[in-house]
C-alpha positions in Angstrom: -15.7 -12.9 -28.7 -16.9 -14.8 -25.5 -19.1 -13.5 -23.2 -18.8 -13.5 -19.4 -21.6 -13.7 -16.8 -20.5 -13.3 -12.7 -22.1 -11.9 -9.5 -20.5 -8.5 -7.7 -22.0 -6.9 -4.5 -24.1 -4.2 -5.3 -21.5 -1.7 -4.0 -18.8 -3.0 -6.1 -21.2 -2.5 -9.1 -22.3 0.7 -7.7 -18.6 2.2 -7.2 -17.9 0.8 -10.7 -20.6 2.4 -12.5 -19.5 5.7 -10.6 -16.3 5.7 -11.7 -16.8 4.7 -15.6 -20.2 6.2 -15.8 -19.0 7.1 -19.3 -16.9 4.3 -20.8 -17.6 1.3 -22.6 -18.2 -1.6 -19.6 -16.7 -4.0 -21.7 -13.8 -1.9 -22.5 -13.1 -1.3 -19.3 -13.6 -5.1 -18.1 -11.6 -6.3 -20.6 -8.4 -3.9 -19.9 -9.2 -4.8 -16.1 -8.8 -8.7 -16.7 -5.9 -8.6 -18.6 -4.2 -6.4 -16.2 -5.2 -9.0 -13.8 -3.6 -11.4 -15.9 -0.4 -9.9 -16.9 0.1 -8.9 -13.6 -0.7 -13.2 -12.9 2.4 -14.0 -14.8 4.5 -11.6 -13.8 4.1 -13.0 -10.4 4.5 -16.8 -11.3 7.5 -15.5 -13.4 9.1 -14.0 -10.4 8.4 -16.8 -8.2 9.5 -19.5 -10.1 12.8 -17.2 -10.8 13.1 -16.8 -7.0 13.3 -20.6 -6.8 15.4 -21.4 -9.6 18.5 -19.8 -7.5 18.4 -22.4 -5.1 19.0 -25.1 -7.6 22.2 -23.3 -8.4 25.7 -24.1 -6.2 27.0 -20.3 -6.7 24.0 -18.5 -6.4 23.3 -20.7 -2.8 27.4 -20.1 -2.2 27.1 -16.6 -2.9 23.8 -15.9 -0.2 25.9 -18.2 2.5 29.0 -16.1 2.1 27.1 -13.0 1.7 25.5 -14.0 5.6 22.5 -13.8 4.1 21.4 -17.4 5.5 24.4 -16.8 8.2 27.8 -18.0 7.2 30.8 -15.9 6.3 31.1 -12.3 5.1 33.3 -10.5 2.6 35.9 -10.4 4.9 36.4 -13.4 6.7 34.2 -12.6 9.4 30.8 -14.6 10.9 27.5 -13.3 10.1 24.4 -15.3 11.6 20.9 -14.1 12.4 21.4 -16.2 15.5 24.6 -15.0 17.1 24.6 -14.0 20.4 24.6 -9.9 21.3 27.6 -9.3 23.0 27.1 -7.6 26.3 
């Protein structure tokens, strides 16, 4: 088990020691940080999926077609984010 020193504002501690007045501190801290952390590599998991489409010809073929980056739609006709209104 390691053991883990750091410095909170007194009214973090304060609203801390409100709300688990009762619990075990380090209970509660650990459960905290690895919330923290899961929720870390969820993140970078997501992110680095996110990117992995561009490296992918059908997956960039399929957002240009889409319109999503402009380009054409479903049916044959021209989406762009930077057409002129007609008007």
């Amino acid at each position: 088990m390691a053991t883990v020193n750091f410095s909170v504002p007194s009214d973090v501690k304060e609203a801390y020691d409100k709300a688990f007045c009762r619990q075990n501190k380090s209970a509660v801290l650990t459960e905290l940080l690895r919330q923290v952390v899961d929720e870390r590599r969820r993140r970078a998991k997501a992110v680095g999926m996110l990117f992995s489409f561009a490296e992918y010809p059908v997956a960039s073929g399929l957002r240009s077609r889409s319109g999503y980056f402009g380009g054409v739609g479903c049916c044959g006709e021209l989406h762009s984010a930077t057409a002129p209104s007609s008007g």
